[in-house]
C-alpha positions in Angstrom: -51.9 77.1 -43.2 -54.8 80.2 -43.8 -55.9 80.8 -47.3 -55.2 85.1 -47.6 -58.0 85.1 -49.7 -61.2 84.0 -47.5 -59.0 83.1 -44.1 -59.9 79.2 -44.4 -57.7 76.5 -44.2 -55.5 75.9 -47.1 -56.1 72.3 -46.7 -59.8 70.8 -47.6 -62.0 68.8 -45.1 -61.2 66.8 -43.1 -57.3 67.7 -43.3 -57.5 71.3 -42.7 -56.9 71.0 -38.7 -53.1 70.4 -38.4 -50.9 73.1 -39.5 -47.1 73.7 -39.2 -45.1 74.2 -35.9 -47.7 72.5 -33.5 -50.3 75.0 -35.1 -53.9 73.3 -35.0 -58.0 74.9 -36.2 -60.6 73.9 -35.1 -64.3 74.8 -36.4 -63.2 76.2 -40.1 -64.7 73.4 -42.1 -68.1 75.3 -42.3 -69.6 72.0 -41.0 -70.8 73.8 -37.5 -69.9 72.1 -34.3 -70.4 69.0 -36.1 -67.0 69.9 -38.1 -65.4 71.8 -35.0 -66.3 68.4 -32.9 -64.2 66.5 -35.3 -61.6 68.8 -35.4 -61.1 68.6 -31.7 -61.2 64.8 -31.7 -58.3 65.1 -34.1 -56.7 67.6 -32.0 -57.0 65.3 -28.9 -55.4 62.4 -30.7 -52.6 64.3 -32.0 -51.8 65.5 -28.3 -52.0 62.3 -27.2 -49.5 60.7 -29.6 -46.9 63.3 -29.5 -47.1 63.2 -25.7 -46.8 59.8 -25.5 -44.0 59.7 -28.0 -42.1 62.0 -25.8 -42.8 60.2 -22.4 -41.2 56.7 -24.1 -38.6 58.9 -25.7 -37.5 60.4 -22.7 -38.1 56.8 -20.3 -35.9 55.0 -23.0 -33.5 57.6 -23.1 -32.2 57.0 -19.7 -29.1 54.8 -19.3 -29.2 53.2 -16.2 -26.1 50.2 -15.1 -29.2 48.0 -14.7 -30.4 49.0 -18.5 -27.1 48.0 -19.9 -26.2 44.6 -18.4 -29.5 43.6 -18.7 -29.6 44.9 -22.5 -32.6 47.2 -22.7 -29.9 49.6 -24.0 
């Protein structure tokens, strides 16, 4: 994700945020907290999905008798 050579990310602006392995940055675009405020946003949204992804993921994933005859499942 971090360049070895100056310690930036890899990735140019505005993709440089996300990394590997639920890795994120946030304020190395060299855009001040105008770039680190962006980031964060980013950041935010990403949480947001993968947490909702999980809570339906983990609601649909539960077999109930009711949830088969009616045929949710």
């Amino acid at each position: 994700m971090f360049s070895e050579k100056d310690g930036f990310p890899r990735e140019p602006f505005p993709n440089g945020w996300k990394g590997e392995n639920g890795l994120y940055a946030v304020g190395f675009t060299k855009r001040g907290l105008l770039g680190a405020s962006i980031d964060a946003r980013r950041i935010a949204e990403d949480i947001e999905l993968r947490w909702k992804a999980k809570k339906f993921h983990d609601l649909c994933s539960c077999v109930t008798p009711t949830a088969t005859i009616m045929g949710w499942k």
